[in-house]
N, C-alpha and C positions, 0 to 999 in steps of 0.2 A: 258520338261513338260510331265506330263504325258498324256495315253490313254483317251479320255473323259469317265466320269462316268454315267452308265445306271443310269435311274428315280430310285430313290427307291422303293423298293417291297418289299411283307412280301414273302420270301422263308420258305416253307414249309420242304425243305429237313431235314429230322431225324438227320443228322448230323450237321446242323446249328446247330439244337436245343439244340443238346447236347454238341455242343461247346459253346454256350451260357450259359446252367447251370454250365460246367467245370467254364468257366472266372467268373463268378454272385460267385460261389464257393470261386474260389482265393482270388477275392479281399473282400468277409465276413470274409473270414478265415486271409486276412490281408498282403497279399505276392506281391508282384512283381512277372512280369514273368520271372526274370533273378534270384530271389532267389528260385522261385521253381525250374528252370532248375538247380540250384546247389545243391539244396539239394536232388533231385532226380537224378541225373547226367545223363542229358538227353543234348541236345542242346536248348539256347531258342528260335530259328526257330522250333523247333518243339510245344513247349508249345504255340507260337503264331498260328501256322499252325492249332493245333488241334481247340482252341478256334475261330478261323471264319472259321469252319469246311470244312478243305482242305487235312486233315489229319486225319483219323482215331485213334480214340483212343484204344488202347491194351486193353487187361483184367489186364494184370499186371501193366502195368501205373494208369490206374483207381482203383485198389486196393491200390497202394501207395497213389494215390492223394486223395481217400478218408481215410486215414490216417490221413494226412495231413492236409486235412484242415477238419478232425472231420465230415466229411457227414455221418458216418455210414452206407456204401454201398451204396448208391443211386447211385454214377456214374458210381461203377460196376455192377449195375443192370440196368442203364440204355444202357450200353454196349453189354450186354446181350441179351437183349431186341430190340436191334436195329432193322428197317426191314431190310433184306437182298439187296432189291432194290435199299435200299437207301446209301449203305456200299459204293458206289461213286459215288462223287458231279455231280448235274446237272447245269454245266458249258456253254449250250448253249448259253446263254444272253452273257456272260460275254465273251467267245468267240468271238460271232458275233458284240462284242462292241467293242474288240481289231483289228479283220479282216477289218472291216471299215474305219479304218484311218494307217493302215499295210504299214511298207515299203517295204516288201517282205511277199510272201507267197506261202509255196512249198507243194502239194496236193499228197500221193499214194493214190488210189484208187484200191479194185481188184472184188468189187463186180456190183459198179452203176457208172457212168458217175462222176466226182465230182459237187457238187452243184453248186461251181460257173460256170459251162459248159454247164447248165441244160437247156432246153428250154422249157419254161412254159406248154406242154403237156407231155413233156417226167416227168416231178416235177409231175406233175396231176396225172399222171398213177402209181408212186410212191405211192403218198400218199395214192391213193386210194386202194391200196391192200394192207396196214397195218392191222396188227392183231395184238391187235384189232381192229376194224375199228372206222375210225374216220368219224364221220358225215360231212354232205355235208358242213358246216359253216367251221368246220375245216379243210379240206382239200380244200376249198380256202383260207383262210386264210392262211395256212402255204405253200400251191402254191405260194402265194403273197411277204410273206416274202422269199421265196427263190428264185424268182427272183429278186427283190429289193435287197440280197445281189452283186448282180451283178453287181449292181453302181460302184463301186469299178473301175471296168474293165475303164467304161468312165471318170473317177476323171479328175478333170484338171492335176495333178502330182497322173497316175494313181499308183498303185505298181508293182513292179517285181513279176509275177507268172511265177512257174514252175509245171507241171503233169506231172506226170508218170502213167501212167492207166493200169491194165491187160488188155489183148486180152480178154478175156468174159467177162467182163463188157461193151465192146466195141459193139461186138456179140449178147449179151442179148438184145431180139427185145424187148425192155420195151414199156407199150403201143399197138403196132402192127405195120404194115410194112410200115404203112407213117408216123407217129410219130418215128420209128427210121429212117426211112431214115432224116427226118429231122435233126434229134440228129446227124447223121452223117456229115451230109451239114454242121452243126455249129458247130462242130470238127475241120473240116476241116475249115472255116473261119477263126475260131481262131488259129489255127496255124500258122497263117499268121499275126494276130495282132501283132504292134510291144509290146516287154515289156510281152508277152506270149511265152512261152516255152513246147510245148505239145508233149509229147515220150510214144508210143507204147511201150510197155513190151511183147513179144510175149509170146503164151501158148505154145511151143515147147522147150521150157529152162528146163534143167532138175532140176532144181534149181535155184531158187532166193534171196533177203535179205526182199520181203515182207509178208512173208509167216505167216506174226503175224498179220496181219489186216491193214486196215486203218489208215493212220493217215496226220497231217496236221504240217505245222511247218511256226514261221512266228519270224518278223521283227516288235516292235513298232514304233513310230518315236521318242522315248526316248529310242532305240537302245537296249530295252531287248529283249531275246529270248523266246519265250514259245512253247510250243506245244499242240497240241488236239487230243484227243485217244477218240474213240468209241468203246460202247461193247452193246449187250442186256440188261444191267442191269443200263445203262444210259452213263454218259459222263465225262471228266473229263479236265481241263485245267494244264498244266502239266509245274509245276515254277523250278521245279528240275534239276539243272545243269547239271548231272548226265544223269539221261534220258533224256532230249535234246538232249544232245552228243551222246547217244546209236542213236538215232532218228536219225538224224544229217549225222550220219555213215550210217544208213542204208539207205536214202536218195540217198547222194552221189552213193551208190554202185550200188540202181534200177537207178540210170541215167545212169554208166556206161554198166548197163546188159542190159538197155534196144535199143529200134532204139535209131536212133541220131532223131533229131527234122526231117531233110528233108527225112529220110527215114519212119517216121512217116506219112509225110504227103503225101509218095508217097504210102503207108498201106488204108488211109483212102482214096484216090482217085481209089486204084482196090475197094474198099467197093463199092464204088458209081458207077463202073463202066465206070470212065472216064481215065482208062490206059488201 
């Protein structure tokens, strides 16, 4: 079976939209999505991809496709025209709807604590220094929901988690010095949880495999892979076999650069003071 499906919602993203007029296009103009991938010799994962906007559509694809189906430029001008913000998908929901019934899920971190780890003043002091700033409504609220993804953790058949964290995000007194000490006390809790897997990455490595940012990798209970990459410019849920596997690799590698779990946990006990 598959992952359950978020309420429906009108998504605003620029790229729905215009995978929306691409398909509206297709089928006026009269094609299947497996006759346009052959007459454009593309793959038709990719024609499907673009039209429920996962994929980006080219200039040169939109120039064929408005051939094709007789649009006379519109879809290369609305490619054109795209906002930059929006050049990739805001996959939060769709994430957080997969994360929730997860059979595994394996977290790098190198800038903040990971979410699911967070403790609801250390998420507060987060959000609250967002720029732009988000007002008082929204920064409870989305306190709320990040702690609520944390359910997870107590499930009856909770999931296999693994972190890898840098040493400064670890360091970074987020909040001030009793909001991180607390941040730390629940580091260290959790390390201890069974079915939790928590490793120190130290900052004295001269080199590591996470040097490309953040990212998140998980297990459905219909056994597909996917993964979640963040940037400034939004977010992105990532179906690609391909980069999984780059992901995947890179994973495995910060587990073996980083502490082992028990020397993790003996990292976070001089933090606190108590070795």
């Amino acid at each position: 079976m598959s992952a359950r499906k978020m309420p429906r919602r009108k998504n605003f993203s620029s790229m729905k939209m215009l995978g929306a007029q691409v398909q509206a296009a297709r089928k006026a103009a009269g094609y299947t999505q497996r006759e346009v991938a052959n007459l454009l010799m593309v793959d038709e994962e990719t024609i499907a991809s673009i039209e429920q906007g996962r994929r980006s559509l080219m200039p040169d694809l939109a120039e064929a496709m408005d051939k094709l189906y007789d649009t006379k430029g519109v879809l290369a001008a609305g490619v054109d025209k795209l906002p930059e913000i929006d050049q990739v998908p805001l996959h939060a929901q769709q994430y957080m709807a997969h994360e929730s019934e997860a059979l595994a899920v394996s977290m790098y971190d190198a800038l903040v604590v990971p979410g699911l780890l967070q403790i609801e003043p250390y998420a507060h002091a987060l959000f609250s220094g967002r720029i732009p700033a988000y007002n008082e409504d929204e920064i409870a609220s989305k306190t709320a929901a990040r702690v609520r993804r944390q359910e997870i953790i107590h499930r009856r058949d909770p999931p296999t988690l693994s972190f890898v964290i840098w040493e400064p995000a670890i360091l970074f007194p987020v909040g001030g010095p009793e909001v991180h000490h607390a941040q730390l006390r629940h580091l260290r809790q959790s390390a201890e949880t069974p079915g939790i897997s928590l490793q120190v990455l130290r900052l004295g490595r001269s080199t590591h495999a996470g040097t490309s940012g953040a990212f998140a990798l998980m297990e459905t209970p219909d056994h597909q892979h996917l993964a979640y990459t963040q940037t400034h410019h939004g977010s992105q849920l990532v179906r690609d076999p391909e980069w999984i596997s780059i992901l995947t690799r890179k994973f495995a590698m910060l587990r073996s650069q980083a502490l082992t779990p028990e020397h993790s946990i003996d990292f976070l006990d001089n933090l606190l003071g108590e070795r």
